[in-house]
C-alpha positions in Angstrom: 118.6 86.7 98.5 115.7 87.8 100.1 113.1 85.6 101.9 110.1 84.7 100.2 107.4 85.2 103.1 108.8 89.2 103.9 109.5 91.7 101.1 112.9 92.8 101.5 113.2 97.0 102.4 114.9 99.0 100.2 118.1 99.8 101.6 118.4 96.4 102.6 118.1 95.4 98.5 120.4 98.5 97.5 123.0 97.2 100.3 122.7 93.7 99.0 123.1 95.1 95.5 126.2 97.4 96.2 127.7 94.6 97.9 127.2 92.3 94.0 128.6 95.1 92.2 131.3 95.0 94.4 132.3 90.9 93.6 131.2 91.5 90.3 133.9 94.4 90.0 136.6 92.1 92.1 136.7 89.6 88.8 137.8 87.0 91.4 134.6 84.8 90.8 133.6 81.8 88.7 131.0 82.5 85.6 128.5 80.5 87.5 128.9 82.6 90.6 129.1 85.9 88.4 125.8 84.5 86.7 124.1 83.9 90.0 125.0 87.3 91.8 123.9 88.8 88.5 120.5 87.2 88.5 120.5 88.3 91.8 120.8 91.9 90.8 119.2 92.3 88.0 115.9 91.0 90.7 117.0 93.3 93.6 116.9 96.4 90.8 113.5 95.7 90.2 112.3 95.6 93.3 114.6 99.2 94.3 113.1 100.8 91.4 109.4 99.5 92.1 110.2 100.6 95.4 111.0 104.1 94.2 108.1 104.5 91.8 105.6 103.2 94.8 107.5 106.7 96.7 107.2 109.0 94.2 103.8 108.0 93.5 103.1 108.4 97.2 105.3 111.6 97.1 102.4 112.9 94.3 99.6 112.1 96.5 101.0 114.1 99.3 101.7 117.1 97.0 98.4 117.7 95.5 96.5 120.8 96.4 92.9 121.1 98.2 92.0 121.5 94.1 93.5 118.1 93.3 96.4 120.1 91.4 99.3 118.6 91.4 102.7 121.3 92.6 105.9 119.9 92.1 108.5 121.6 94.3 112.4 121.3 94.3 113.2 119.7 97.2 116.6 121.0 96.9 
C-alpha cells in the first residue's frame, strides 16, 4: 500500500489496483488475504477517482473563456 508521508500517483494506484483485481479474480487466496487486497482497493479507488475529479476540475479551469464561460470540447 502506499506510504503514508508521499501520496501515491495515479497510475501507480490504478497499477496497484489492476494488479488486486487480478488475485482477486485468480480465487487462489485466503478470505483474509481477499479481505485485505480488498480493503486495499476499495482505498486506492478513492484516491484514482479523487485523482480524476482534481483533473477534470483542473481540465474546467483551463477551458474557460476570457468571459469566464465555460466551452466543453470533445476531445475526441
Amino acid at each position: 500500500m502506499a506510504k503514508k508521508d508521499k501520496p501515491i500517483q495515479f497510475e501507480e494506484a490504478f497499477k496497484r489496483l489492476e494488479e488486486i483485481v487480478s488475485k482477486l479474480e485468480s480465487g487462489d487466496l485466503s478470505l483474509e488475504e481477499s479481505m485485505t487486497l480488498f480493503e486495499e482497493g476499495i482505498t486506492l479507488t478513492e484516491t484514482c477517482r479523487s485523482r480524476l475529479e482534481a483533473a477534470e476540475q483542473k481540465i474546467q479551469l483551463l477551458l474557460k473563456d476570457s468571459e469566464g464561460d465555460l466551452s466543453l470540447e470533445n476531445m475526441d
